[in-house]
PyMOL Python script that loads the backbone (N, CA, C, O; Angstrom):
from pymol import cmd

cmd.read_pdbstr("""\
ATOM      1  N   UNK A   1      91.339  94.465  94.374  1.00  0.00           N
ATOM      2  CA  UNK A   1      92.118  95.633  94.023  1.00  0.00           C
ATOM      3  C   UNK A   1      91.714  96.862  94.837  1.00  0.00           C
ATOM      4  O   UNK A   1      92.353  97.912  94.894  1.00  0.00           O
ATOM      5  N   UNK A   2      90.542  96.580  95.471  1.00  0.00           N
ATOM      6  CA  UNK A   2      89.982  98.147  96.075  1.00  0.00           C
ATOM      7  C   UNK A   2      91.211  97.983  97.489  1.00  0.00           C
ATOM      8  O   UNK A   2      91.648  99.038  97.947  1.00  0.00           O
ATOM      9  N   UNK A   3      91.594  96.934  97.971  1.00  0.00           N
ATOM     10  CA  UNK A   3      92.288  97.161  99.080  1.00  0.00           C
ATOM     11  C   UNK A   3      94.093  97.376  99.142  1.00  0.00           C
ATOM     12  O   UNK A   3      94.909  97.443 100.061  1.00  0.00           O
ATOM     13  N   UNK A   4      94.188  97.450  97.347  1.00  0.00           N
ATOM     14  CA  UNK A   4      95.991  97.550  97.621  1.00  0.00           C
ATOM     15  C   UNK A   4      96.179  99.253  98.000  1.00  0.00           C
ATOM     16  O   UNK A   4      97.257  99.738  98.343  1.00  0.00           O
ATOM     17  N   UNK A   5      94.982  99.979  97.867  1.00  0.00           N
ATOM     18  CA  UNK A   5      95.638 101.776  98.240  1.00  0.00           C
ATOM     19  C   UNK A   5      95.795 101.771  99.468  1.00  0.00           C
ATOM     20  O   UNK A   5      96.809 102.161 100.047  1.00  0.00           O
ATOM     21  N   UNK A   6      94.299 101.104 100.238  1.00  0.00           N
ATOM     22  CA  UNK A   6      94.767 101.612 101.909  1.00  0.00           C
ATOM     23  C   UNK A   6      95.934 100.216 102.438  1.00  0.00           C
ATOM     24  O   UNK A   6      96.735 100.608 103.287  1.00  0.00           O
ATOM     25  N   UNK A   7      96.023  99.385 102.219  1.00  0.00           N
ATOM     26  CA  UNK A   7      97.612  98.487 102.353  1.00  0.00           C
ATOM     27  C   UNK A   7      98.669  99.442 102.288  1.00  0.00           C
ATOM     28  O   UNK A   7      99.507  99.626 103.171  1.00  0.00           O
ATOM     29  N   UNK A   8      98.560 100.239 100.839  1.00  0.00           N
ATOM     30  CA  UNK A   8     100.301 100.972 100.717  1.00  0.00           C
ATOM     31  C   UNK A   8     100.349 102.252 101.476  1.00  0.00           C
ATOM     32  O   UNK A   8     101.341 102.981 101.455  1.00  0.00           O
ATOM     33  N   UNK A   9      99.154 102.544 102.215  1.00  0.00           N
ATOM     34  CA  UNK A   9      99.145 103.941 103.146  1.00  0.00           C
ATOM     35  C   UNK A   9      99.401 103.016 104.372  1.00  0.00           C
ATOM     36  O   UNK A   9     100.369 103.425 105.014  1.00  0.00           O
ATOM     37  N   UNK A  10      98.984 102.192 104.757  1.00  0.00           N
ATOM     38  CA  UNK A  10      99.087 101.524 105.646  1.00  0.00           C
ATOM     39  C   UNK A  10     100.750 101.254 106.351  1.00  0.00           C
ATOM     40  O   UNK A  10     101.207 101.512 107.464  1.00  0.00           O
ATOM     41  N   UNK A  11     101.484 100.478 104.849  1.00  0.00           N
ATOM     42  CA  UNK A  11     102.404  99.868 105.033  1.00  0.00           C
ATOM     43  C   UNK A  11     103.546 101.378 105.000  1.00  0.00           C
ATOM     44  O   UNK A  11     104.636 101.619 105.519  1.00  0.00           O
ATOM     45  N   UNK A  12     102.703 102.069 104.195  1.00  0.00           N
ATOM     46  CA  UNK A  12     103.938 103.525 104.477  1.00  0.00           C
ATOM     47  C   UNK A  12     103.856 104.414 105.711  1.00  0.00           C
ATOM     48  O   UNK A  12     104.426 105.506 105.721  1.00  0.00           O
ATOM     49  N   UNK A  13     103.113 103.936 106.818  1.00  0.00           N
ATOM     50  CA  UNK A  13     102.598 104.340 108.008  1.00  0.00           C
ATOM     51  C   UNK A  13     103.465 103.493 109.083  1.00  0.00           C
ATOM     52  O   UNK A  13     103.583 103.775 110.275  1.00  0.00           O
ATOM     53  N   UNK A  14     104.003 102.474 108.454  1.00  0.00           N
ATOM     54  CA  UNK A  14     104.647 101.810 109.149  1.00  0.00           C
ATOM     55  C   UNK A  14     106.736 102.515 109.405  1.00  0.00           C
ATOM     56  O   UNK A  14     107.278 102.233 110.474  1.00  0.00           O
ATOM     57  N   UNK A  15     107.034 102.816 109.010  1.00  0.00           N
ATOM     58  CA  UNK A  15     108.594 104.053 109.067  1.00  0.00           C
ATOM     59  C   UNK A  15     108.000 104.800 109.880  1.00  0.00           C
ATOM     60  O   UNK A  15     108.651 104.699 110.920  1.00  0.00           O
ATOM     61  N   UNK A  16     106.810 105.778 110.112  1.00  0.00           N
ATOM     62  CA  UNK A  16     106.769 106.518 111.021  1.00  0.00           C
ATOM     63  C   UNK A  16     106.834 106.061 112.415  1.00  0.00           C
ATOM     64  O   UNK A  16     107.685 106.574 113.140  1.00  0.00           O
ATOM     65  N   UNK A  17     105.923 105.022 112.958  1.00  0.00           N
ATOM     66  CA  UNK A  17     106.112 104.449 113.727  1.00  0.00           C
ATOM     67  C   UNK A  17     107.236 103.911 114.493  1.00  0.00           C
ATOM     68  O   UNK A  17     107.446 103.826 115.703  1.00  0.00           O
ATOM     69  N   UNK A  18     108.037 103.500 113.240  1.00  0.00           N
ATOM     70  CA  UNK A  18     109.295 103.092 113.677  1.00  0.00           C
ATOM     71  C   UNK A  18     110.242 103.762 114.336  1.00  0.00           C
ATOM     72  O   UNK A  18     111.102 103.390 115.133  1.00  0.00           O
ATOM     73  N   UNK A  19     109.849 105.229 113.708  1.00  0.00           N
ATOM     74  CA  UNK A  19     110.383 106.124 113.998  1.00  0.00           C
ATOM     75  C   UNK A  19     110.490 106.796 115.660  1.00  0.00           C
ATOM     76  O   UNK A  19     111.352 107.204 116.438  1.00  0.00           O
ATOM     77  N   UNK A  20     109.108 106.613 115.597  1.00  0.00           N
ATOM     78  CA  UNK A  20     108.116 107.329 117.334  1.00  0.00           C
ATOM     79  C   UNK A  20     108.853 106.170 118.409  1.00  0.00           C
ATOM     80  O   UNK A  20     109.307 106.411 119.527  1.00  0.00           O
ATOM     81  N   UNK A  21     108.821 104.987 117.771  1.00  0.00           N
ATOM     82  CA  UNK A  21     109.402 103.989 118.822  1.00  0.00           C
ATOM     83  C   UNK A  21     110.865 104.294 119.062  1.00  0.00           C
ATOM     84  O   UNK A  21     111.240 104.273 120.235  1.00  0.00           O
ATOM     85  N   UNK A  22     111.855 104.609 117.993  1.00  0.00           N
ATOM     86  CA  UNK A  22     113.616 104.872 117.859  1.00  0.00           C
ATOM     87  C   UNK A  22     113.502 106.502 118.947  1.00  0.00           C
ATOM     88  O   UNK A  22     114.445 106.883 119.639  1.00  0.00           O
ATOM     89  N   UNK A  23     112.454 107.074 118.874  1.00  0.00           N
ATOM     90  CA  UNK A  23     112.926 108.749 119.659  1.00  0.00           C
ATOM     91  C   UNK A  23     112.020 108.596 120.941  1.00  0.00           C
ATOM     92  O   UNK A  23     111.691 109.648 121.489  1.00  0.00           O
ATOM     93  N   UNK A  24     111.789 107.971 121.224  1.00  0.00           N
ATOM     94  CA  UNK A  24     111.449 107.358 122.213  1.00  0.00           C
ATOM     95  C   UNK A  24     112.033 106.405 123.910  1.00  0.00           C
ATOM     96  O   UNK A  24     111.846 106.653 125.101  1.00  0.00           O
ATOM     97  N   UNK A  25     112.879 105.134 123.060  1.00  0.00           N
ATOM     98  CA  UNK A  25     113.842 104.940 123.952  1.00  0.00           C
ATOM     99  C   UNK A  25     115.137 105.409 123.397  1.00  0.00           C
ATOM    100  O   UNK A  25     116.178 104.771 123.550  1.00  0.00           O
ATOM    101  N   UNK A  26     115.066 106.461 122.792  1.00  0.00           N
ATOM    102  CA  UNK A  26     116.387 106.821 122.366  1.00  0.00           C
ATOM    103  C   UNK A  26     117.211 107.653 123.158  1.00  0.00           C
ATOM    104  O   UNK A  26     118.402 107.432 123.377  1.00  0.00           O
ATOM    105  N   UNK A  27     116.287 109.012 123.761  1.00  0.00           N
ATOM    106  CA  UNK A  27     116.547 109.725 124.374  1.00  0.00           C
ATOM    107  C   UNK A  27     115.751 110.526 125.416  1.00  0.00           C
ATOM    108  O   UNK A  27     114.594 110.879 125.188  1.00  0.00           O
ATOM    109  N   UNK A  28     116.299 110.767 126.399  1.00  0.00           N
ATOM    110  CA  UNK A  28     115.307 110.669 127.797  1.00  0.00           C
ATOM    111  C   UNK A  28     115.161 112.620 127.910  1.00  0.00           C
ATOM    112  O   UNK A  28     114.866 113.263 128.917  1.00  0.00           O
ATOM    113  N   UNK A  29     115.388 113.001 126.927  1.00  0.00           N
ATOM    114  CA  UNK A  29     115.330 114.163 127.011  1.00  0.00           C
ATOM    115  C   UNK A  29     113.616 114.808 126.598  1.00  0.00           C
ATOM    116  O   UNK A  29     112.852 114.309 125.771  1.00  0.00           O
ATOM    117  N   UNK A  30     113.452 115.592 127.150  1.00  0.00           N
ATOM    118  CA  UNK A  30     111.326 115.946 126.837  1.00  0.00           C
ATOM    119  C   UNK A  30     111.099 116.325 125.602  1.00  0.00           C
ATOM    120  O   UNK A  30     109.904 116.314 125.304  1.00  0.00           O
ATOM    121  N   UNK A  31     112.059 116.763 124.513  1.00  0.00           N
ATOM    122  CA  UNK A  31     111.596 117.250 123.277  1.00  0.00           C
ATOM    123  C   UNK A  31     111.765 116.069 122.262  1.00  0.00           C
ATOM    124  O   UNK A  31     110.985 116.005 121.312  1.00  0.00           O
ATOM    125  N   UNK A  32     112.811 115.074 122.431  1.00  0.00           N
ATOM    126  CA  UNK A  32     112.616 113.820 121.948  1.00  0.00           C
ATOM    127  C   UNK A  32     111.156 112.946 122.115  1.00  0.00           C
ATOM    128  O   UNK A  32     110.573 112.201 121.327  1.00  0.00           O
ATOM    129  N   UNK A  33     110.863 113.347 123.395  1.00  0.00           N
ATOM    130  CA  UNK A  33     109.291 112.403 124.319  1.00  0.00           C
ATOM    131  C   UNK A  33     107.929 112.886 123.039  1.00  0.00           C
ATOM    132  O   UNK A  33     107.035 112.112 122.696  1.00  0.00           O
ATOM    133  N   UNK A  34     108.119 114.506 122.450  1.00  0.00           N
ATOM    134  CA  UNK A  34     107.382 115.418 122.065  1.00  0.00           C
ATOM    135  C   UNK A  34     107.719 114.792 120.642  1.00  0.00           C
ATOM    136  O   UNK A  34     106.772 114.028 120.456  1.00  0.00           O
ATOM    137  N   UNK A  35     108.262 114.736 119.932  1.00  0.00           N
ATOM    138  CA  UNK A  35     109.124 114.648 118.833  1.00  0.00           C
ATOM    139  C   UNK A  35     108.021 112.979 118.797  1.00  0.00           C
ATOM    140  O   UNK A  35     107.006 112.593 118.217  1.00  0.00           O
ATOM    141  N   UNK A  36     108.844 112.528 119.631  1.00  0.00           N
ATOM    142  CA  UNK A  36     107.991 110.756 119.336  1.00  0.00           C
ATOM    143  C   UNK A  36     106.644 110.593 119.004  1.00  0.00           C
ATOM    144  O   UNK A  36     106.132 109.895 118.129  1.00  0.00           O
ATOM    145  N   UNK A  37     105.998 111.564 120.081  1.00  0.00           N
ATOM    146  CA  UNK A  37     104.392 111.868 120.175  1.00  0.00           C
ATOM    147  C   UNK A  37     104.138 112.034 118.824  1.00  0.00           C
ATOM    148  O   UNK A  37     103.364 111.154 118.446  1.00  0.00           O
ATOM    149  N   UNK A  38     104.495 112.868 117.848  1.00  0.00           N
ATOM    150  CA  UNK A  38     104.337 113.735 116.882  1.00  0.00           C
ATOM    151  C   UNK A  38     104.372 112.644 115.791  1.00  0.00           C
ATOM    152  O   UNK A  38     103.547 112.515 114.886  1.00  0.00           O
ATOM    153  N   UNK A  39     105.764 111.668 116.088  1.00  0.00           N
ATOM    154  CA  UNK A  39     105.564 110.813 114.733  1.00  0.00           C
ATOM    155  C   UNK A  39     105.096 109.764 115.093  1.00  0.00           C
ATOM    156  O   UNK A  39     105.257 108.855 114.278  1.00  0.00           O
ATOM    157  N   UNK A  40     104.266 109.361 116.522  1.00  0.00           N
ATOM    158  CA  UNK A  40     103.498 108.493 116.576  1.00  0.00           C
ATOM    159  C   UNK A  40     101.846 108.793 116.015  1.00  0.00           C
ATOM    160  O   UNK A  40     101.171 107.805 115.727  1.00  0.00           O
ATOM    161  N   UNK A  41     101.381 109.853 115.908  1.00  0.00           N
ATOM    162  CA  UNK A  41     100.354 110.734 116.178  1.00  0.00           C
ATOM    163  C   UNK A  41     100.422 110.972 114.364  1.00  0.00           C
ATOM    164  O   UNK A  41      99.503 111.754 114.121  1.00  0.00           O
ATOM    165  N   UNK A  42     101.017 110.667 113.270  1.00  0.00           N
ATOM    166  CA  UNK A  42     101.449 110.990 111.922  1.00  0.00           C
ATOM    167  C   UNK A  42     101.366 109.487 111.511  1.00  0.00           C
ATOM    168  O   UNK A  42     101.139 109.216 110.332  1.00  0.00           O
ATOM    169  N   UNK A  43     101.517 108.634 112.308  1.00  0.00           N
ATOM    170  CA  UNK A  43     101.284 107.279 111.849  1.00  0.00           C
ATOM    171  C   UNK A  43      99.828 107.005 112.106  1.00  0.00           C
ATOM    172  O   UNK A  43      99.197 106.479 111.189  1.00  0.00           O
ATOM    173  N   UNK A  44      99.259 107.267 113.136  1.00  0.00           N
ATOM    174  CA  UNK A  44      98.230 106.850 113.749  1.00  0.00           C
ATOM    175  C   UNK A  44      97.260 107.466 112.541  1.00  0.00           C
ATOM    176  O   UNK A  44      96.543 106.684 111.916  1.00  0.00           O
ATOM    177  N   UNK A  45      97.257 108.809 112.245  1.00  0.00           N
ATOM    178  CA  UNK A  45      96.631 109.597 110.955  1.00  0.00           C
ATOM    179  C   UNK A  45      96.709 108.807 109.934  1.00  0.00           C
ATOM    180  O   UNK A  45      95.679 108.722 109.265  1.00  0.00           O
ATOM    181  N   UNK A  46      97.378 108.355 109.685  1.00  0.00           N
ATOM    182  CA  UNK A  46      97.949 107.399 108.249  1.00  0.00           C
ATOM    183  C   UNK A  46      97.257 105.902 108.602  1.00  0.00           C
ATOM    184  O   UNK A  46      97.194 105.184 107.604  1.00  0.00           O
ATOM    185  N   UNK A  47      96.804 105.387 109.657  1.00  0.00           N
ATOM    186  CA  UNK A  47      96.453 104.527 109.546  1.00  0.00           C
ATOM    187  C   UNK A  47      95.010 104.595 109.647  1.00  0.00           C
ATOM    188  O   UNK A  47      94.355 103.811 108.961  1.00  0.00           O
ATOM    189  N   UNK A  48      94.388 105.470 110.449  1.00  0.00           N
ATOM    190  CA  UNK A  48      92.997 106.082 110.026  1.00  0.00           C
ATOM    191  C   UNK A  48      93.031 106.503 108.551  1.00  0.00           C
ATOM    192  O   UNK A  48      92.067 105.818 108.210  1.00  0.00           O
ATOM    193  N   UNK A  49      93.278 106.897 107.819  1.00  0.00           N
ATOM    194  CA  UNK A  49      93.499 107.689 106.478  1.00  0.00           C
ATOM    195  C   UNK A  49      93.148 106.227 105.756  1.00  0.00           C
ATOM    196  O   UNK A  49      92.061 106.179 105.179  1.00  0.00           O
ATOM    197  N   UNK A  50      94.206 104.707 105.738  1.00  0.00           N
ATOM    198  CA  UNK A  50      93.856 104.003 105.522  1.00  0.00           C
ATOM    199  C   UNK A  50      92.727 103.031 105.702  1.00  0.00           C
ATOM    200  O   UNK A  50      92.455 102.166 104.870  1.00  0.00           O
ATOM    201  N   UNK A  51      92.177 103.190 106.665  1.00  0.00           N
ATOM    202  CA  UNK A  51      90.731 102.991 106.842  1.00  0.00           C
ATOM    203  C   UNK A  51      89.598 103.682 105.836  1.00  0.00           C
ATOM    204  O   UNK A  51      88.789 103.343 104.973  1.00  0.00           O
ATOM    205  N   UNK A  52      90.011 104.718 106.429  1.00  0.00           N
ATOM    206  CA  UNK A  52      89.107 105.774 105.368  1.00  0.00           C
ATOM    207  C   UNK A  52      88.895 105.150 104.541  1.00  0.00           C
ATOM    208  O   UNK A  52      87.850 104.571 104.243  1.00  0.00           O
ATOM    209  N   UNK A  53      90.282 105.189 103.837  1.00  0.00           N
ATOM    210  CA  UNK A  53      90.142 104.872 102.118  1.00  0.00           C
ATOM    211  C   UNK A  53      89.627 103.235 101.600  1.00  0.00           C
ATOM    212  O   UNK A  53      89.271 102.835 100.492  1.00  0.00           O
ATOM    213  N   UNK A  54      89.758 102.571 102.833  1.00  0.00           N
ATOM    214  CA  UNK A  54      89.097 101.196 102.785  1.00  0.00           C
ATOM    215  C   UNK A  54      87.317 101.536 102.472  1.00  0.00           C
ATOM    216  O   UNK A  54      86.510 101.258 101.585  1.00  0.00           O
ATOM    217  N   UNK A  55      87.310 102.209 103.631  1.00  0.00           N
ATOM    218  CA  UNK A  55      85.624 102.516 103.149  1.00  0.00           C
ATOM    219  C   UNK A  55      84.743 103.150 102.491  1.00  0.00           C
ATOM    220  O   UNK A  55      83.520 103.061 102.387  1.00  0.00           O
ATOM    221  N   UNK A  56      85.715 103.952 101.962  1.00  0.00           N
ATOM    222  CA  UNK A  56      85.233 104.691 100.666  1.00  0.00           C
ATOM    223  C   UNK A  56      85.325 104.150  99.317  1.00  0.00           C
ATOM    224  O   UNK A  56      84.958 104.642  98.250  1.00  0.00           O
ATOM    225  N   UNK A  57      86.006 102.808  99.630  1.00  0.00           N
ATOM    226  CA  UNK A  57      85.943 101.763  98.300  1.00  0.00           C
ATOM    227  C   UNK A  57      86.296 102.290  96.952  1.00  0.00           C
ATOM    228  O   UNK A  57      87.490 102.283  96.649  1.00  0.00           O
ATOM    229  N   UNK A  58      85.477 102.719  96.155  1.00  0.00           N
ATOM    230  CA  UNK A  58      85.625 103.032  94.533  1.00  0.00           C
ATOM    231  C   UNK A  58      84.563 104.543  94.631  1.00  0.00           C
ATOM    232  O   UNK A  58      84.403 105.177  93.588  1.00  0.00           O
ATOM    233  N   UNK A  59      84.217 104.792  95.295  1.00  0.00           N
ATOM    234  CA  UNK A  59      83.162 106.268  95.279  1.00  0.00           C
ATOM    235  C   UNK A  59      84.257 107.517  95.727  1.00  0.00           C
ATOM    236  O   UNK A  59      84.643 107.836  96.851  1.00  0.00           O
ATOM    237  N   UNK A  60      84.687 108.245  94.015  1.00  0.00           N
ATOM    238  CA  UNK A  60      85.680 108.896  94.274  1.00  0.00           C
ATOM    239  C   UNK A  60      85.693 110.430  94.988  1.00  0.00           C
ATOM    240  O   UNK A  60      86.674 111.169  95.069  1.00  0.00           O
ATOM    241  N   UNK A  61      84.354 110.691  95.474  1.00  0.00           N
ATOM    242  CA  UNK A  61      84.147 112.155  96.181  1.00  0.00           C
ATOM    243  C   UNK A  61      84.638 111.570  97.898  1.00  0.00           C
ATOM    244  O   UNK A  61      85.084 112.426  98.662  1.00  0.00           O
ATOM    245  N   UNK A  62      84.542 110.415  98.287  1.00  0.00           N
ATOM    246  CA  UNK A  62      84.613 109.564  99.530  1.00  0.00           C
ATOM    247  C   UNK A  62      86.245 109.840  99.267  1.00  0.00           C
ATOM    248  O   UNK A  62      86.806 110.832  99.735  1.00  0.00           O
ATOM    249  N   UNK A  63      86.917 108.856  98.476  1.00  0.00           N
ATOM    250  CA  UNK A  63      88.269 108.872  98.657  1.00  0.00           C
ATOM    251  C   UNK A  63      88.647 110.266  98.622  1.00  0.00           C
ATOM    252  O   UNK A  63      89.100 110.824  99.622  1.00  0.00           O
ATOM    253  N   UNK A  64      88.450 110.966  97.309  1.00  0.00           N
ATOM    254  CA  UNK A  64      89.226 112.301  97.665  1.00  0.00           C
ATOM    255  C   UNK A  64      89.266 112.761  98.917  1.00  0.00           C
ATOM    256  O   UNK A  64      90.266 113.023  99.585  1.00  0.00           O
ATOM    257  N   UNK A  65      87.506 112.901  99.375  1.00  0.00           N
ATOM    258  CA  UNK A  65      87.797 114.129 100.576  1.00  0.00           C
ATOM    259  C   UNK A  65      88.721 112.774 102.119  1.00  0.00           C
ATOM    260  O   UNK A  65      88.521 113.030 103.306  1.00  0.00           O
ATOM    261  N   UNK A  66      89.366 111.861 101.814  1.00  0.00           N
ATOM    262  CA  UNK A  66      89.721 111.045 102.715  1.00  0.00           C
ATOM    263  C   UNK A  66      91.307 111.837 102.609  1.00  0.00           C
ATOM    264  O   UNK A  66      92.069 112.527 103.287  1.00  0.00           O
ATOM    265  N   UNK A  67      91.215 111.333 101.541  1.00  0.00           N
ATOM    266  CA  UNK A  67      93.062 111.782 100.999  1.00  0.00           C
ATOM    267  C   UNK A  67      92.948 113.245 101.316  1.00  0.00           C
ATOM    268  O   UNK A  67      93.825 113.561 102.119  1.00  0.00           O
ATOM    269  N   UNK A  68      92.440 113.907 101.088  1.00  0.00           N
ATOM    270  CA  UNK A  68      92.611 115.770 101.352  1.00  0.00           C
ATOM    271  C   UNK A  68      92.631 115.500 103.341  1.00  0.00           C
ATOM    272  O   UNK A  68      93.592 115.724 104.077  1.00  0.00           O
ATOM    273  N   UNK A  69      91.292 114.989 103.746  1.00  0.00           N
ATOM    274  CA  UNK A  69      92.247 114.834 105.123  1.00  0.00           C
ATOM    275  C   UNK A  69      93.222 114.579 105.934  1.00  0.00           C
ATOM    276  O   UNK A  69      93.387 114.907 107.108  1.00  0.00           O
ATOM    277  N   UNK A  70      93.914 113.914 105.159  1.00  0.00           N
ATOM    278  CA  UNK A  70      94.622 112.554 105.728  1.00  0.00           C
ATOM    279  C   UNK A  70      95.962 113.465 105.411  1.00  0.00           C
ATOM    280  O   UNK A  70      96.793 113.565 106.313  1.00  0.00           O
ATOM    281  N   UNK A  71      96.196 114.134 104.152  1.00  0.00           N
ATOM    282  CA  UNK A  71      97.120 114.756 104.202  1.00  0.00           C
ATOM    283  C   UNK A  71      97.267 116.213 105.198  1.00  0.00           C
ATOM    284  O   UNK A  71      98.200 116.587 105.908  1.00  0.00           O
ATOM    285  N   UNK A  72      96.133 116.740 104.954  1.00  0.00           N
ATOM    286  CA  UNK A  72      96.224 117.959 105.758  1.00  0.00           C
ATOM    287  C   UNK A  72      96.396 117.511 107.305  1.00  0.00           C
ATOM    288  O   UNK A  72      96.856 118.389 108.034  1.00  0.00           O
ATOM    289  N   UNK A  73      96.020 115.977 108.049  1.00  0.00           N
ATOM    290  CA  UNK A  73      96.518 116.128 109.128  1.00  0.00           C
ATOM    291  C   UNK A  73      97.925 115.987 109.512  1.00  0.00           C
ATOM    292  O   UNK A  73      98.556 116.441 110.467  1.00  0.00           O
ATOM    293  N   UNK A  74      98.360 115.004 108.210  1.00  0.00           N
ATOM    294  CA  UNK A  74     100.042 114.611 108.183  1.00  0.00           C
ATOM    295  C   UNK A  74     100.693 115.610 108.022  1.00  0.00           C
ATOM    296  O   UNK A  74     101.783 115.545 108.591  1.00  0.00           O
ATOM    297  N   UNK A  75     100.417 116.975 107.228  1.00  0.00           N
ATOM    298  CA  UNK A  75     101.572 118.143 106.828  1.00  0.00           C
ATOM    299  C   UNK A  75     101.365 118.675 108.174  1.00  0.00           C
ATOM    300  O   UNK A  75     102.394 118.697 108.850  1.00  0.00           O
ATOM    301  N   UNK A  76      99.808 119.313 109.006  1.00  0.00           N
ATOM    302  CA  UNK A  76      99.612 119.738 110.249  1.00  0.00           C
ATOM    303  C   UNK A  76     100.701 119.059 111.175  1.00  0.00           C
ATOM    304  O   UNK A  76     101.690 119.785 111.277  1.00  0.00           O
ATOM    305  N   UNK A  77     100.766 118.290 111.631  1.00  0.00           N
ATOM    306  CA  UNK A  77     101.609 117.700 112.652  1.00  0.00           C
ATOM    307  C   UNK A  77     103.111 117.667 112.339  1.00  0.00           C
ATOM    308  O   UNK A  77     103.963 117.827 113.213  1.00  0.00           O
ATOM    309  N   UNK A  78     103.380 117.458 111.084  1.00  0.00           N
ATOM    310  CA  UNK A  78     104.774 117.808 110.623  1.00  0.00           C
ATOM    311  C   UNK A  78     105.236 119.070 110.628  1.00  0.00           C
ATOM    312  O   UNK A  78     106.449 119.270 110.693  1.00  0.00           O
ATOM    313  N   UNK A  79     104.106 120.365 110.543  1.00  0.00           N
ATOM    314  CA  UNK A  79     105.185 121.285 110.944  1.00  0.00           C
ATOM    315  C   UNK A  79     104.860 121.915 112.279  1.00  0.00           C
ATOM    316  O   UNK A  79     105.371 122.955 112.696  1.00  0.00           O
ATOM    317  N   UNK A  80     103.997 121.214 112.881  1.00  0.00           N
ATOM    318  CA  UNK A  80     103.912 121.397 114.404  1.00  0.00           C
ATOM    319  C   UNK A  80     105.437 120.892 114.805  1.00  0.00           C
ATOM    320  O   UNK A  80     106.217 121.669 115.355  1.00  0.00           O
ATOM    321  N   UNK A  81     105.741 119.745 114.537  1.00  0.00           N
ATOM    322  CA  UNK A  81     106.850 118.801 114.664  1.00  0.00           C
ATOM    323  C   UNK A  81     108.360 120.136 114.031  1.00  0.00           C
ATOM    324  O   UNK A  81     109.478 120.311 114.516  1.00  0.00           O
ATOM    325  N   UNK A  82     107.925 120.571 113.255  1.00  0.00           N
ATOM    326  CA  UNK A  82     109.375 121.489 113.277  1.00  0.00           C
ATOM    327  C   UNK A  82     109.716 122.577 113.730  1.00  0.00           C
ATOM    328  O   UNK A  82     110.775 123.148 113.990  1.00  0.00           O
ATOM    329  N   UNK A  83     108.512 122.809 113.794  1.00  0.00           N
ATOM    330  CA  UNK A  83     108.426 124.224 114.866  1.00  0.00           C
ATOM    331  C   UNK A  83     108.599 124.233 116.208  1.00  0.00           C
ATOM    332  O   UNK A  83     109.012 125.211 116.830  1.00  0.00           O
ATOM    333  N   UNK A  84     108.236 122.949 116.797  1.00  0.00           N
ATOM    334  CA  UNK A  84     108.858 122.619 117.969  1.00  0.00           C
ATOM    335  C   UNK A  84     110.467 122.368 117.853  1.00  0.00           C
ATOM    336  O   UNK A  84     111.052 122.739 118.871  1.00  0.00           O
ATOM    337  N   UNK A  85     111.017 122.013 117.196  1.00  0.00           N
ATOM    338  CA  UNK A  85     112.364 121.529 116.970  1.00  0.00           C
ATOM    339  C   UNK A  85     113.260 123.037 116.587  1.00  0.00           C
ATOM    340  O   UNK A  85     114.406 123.236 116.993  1.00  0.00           O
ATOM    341  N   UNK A  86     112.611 123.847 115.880  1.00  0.00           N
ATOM    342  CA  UNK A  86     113.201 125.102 115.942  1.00  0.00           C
ATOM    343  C   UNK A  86     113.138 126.195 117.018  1.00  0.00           C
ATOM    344  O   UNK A  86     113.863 127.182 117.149  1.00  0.00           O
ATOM    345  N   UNK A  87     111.880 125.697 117.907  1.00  0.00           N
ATOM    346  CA  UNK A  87     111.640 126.467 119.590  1.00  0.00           C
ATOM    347  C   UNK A  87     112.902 126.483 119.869  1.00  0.00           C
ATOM    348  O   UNK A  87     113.616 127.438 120.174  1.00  0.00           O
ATOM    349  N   UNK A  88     113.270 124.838 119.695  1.00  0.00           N
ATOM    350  CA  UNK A  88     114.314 124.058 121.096  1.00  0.00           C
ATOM    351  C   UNK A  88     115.769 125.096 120.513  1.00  0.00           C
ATOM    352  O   UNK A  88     116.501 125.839 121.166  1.00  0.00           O
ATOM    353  N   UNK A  89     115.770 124.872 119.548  1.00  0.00           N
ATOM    354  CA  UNK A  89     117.054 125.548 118.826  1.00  0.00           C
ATOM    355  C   UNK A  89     117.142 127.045 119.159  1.00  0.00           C
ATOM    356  O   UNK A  89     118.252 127.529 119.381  1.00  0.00           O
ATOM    357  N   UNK A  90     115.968 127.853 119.209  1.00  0.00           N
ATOM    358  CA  UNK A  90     116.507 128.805 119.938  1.00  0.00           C
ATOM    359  C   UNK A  90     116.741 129.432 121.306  1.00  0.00           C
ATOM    360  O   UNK A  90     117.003 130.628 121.427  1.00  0.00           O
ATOM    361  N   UNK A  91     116.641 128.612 122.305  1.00  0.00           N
ATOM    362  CA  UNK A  91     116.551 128.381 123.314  1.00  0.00           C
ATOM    363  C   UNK A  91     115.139 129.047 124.418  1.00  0.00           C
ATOM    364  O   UNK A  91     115.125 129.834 125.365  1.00  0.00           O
ATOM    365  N   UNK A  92     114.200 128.346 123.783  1.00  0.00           N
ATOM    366  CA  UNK A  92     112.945 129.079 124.122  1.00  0.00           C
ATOM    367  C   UNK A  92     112.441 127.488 125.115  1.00  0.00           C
ATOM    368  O   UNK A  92     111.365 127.446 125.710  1.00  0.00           O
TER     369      UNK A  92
END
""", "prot")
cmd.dss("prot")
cmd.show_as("cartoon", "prot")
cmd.util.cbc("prot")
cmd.orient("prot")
C-alpha cells in the first residue's frame, strides 16, 4: 500500500507528457517548442515528486515536505507557462 500514492502521481504525470509530446510535433512555431518544454518539465516534476514520495514511505514530515515541493514546482512552471502564453498574446 505504501506504493499506490507515488503510482497515482506517477500515472497522473502521464497527460502531461502527452501533452509536451502533442505541442511539440504539433506546431513548428517557438512558443509551442516553449509551451512543450514547460509541460514536459511539469511531468518530469511529477515524476520526481513520485519518487520522493516512494521514499519517504510512511514518515509523514518526509511526505509532506515532498508534496509541498512537488506542488510548488508544478504551480511554478504553470504560471511561468501562462505568462509566456499571455507575452505571445500581446505581441511582445
Amino acid at each position: 500500500m505504501d506504493a499506490l500514492a507515488p503510482l497515482l502521481v506517477a500515472i497522473g504525470a502521464m497527460p502531461a507528457l502527452g501533452i509536451a509530446a502533442w505541442y511539440m510535433r504539433a506546431a513548428a512555431d517557438p512558443l509551442a517548442h516553449r509551451i512543450a518544454l514547460h509541460w514536459a518539465l511539469i511531468a518530469l516534476s511529477m515524476f520526481v515528486g513520485a519518487a520522493g514520495l516512494y521514499w519517504a514511505g510512511n514518515d509523514q514530515s518526509r511526505v509532506a515536505a515532498v508534496a509541498i515541493l512537488m506542488v510548488v514546482a508544478v504551480n511554478a512552471l504553470a504560471v511561468s507557462m501562462i505568462l509566456q502564453m499571455r507575452r505571445r498574446d500581446r505581441g511582445r
